[in-house]
PyMOL CGO cylinders between C-alpha atoms (Angstrom):
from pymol import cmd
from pymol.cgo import CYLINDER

trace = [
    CYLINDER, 49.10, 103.98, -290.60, 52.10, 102.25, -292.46, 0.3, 1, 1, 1, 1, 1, 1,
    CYLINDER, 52.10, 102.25, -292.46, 53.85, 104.82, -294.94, 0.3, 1, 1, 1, 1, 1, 1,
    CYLINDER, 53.85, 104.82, -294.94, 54.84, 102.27, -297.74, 0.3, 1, 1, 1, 1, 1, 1,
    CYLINDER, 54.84, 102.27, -297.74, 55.61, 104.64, -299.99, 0.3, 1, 1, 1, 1, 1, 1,
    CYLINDER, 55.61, 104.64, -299.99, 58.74, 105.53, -297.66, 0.3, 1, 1, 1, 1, 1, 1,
    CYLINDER, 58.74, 105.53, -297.66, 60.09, 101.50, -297.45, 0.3, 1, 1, 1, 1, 1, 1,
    CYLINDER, 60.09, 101.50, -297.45, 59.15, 101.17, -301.15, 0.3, 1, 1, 1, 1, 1, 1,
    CYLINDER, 59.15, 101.17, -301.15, 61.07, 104.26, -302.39, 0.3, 1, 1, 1, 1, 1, 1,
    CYLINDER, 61.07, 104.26, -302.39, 64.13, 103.38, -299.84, 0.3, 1, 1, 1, 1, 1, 1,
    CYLINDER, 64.13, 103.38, -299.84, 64.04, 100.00, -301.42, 0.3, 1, 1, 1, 1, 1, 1,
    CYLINDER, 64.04, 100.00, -301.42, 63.61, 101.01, -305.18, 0.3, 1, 1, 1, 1, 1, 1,
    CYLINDER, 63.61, 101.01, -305.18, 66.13, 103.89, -304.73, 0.3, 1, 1, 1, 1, 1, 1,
    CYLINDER, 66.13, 103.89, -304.73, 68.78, 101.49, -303.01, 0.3, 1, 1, 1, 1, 1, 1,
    CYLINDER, 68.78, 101.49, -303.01, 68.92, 99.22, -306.23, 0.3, 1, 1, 1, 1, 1, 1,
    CYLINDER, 68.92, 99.22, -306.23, 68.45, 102.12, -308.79, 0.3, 1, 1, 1, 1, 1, 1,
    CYLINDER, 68.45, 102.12, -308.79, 65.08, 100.51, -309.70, 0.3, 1, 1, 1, 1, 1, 1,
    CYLINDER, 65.08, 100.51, -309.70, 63.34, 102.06, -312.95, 0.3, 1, 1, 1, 1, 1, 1,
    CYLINDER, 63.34, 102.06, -312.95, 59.94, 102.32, -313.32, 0.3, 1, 1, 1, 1, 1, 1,
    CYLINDER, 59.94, 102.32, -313.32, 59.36, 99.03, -315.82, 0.3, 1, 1, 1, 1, 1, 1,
    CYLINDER, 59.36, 99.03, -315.82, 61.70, 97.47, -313.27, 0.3, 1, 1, 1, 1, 1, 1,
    CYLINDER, 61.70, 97.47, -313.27, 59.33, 98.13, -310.32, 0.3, 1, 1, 1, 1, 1, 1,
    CYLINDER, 59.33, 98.13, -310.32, 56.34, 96.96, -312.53, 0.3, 1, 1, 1, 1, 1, 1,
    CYLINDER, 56.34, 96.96, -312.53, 58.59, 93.59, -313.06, 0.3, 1, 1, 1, 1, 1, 1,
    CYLINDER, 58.59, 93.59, -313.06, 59.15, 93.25, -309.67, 0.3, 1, 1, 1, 1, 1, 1,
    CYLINDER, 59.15, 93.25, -309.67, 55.25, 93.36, -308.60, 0.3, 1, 1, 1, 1, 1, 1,
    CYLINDER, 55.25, 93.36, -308.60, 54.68, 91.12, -312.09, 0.3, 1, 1, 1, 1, 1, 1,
    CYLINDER, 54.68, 91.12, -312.09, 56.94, 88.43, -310.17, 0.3, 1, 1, 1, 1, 1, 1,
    CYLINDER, 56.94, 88.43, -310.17, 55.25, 89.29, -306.90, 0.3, 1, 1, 1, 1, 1, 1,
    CYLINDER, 55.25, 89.29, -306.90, 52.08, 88.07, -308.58, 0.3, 1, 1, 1, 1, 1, 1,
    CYLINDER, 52.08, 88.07, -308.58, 50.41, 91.30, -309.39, 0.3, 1, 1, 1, 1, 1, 1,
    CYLINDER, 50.41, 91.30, -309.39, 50.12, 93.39, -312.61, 0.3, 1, 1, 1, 1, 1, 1,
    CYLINDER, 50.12, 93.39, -312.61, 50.50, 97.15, -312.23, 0.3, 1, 1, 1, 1, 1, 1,
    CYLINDER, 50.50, 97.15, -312.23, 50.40, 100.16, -314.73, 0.3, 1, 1, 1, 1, 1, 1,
    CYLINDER, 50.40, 100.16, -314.73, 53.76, 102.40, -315.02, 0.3, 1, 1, 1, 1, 1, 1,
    CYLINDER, 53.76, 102.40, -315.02, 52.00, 104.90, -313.87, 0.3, 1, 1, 1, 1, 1, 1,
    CYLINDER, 52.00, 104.90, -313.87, 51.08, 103.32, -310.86, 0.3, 1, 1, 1, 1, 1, 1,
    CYLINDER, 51.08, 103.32, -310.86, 54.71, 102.93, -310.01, 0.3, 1, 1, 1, 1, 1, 1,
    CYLINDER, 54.71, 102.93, -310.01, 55.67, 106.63, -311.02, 0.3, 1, 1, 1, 1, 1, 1,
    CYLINDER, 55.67, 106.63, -311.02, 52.45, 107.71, -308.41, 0.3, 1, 1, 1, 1, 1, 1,
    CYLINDER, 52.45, 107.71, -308.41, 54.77, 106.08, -305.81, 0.3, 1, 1, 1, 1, 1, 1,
    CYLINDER, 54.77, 106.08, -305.81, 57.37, 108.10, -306.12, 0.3, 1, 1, 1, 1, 1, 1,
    CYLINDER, 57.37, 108.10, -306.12, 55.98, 111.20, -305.85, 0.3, 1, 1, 1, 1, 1, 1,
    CYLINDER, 55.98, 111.20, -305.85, 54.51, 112.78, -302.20, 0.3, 1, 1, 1, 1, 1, 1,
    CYLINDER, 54.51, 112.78, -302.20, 55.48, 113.86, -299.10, 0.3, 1, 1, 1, 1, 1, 1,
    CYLINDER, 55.48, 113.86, -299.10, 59.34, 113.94, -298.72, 0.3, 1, 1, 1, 1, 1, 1,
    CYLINDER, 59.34, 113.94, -298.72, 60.79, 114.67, -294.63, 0.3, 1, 1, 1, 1, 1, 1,
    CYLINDER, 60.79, 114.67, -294.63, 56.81, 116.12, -294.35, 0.3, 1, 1, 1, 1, 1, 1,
    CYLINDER, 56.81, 116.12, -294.35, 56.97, 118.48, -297.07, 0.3, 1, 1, 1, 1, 1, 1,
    CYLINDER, 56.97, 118.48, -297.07, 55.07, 118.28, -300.53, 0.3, 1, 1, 1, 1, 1, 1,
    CYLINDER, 55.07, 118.28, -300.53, 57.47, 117.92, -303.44, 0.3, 1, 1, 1, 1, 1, 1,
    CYLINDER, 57.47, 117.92, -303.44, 56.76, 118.73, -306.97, 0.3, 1, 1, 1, 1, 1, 1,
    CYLINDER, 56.76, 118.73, -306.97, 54.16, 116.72, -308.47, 0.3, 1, 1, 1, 1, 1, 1,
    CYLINDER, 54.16, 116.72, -308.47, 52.55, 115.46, -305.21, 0.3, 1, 1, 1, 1, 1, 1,
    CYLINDER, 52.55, 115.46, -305.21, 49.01, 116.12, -306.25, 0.3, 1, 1, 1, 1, 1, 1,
    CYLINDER, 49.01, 116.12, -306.25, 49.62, 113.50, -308.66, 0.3, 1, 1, 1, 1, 1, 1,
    CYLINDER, 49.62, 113.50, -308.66, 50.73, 111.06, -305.87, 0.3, 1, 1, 1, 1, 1, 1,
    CYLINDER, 50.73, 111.06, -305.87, 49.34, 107.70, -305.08, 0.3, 1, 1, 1, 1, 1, 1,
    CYLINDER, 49.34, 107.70, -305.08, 49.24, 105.74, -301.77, 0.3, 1, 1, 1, 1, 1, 1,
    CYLINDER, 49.24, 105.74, -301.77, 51.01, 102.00, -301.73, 0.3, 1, 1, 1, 1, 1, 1,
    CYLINDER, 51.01, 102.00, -301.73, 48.54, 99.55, -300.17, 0.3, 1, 1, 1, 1, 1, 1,
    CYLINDER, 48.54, 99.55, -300.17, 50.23, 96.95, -298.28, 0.3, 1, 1, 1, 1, 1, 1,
    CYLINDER, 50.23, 96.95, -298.28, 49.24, 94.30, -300.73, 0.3, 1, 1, 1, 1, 1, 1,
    CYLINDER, 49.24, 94.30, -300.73, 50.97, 96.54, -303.41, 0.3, 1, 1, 1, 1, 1, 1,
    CYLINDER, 50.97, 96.54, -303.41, 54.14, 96.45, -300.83, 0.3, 1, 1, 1, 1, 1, 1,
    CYLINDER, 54.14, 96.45, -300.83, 53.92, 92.54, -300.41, 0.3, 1, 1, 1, 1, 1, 1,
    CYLINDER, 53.92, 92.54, -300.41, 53.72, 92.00, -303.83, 0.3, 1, 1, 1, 1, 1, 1,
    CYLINDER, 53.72, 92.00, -303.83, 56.88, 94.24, -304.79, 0.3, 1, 1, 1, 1, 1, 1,
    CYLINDER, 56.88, 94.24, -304.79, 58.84, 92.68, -301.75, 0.3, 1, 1, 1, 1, 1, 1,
    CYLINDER, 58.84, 92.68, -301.75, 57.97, 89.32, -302.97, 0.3, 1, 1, 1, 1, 1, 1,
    CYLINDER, 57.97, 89.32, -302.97, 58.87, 90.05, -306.36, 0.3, 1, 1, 1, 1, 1, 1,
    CYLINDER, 58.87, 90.05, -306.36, 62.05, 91.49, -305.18, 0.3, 1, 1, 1, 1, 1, 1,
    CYLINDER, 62.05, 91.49, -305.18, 64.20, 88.50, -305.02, 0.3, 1, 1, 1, 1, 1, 1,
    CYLINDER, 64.20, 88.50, -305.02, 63.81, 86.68, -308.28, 0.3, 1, 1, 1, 1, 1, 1,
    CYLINDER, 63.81, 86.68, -308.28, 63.80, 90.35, -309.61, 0.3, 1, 1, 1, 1, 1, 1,
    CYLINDER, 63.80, 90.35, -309.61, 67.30, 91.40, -308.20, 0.3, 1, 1, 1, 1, 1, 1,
    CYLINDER, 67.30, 91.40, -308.20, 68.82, 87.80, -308.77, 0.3, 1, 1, 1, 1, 1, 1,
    CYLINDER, 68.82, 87.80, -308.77, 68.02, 88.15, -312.36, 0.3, 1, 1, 1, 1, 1, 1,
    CYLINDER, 68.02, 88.15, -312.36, 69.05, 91.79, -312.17, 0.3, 1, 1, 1, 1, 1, 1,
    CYLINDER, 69.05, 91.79, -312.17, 72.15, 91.45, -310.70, 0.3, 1, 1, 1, 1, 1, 1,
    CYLINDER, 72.15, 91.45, -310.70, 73.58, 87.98, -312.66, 0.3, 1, 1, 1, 1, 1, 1,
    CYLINDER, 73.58, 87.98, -312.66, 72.63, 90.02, -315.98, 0.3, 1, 1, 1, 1, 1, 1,
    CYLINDER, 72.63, 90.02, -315.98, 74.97, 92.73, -314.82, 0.3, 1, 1, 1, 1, 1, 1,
    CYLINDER, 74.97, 92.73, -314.82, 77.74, 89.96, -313.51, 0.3, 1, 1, 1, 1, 1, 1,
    CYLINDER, 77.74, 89.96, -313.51, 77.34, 91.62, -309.65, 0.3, 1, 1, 1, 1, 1, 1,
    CYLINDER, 77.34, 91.62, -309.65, 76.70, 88.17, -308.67, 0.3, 1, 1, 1, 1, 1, 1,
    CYLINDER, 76.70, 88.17, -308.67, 79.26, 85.74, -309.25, 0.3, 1, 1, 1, 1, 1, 1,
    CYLINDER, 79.26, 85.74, -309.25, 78.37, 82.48, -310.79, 0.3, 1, 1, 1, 1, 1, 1,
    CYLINDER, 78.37, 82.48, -310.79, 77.21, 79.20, -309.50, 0.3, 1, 1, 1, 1, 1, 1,
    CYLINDER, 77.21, 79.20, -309.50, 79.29, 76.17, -310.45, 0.3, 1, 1, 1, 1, 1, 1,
    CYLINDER, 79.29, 76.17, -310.45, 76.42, 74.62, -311.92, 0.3, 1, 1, 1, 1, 1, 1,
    CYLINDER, 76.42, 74.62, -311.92, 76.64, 78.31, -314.52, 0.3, 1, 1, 1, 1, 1, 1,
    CYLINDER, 76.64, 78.31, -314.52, 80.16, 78.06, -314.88, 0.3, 1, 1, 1, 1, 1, 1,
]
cmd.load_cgo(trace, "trace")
């Protein structure tokens, strides 16, 4: 069985990702989560040991994964050209 919590925290973690952010991200992915949802992600086993607040855990389906990688890219390009990390097209310039 596919640990998606593992690939979604790597991915969340790598672009700082809060919580309404990963809720965005499935939005644009085409489907609707609660914040809570999200925060259940977080939370679990860590290198096979249970951290704080693992009881309150919840498993990411693979649907739930799809949807948050598919809502990834329109997420981060949005993300990143409000911050200026991406440099502008000619057509913005």
């Amino acid at each position: 069985m596919t640990d998606w919590n593992s690939h979604f925290r790597r991915i969340a973690g790598s672009h700082k990702m809060s919580r309404e952010e990963v809720v965005e991200c499935l939005r644009l992915g085409g489907m609707e989560i609660s914040r809570s949802r999200a925060d259940g992600w977080r939370r679990g086993l860590q290198g096979g040991t249970l951290e704080r607040g693992a009881r309150r855990s919840t498993l990411m389906s693979e649907a739930e994964f799809d949807a948050f990688t598919s809502g990834l890219i329109p997420w981060a390009r949005a993300a990143y050209r409000d911050e200026n990390r991406e440099p502008a097209t000619p057509e913005e310039s």
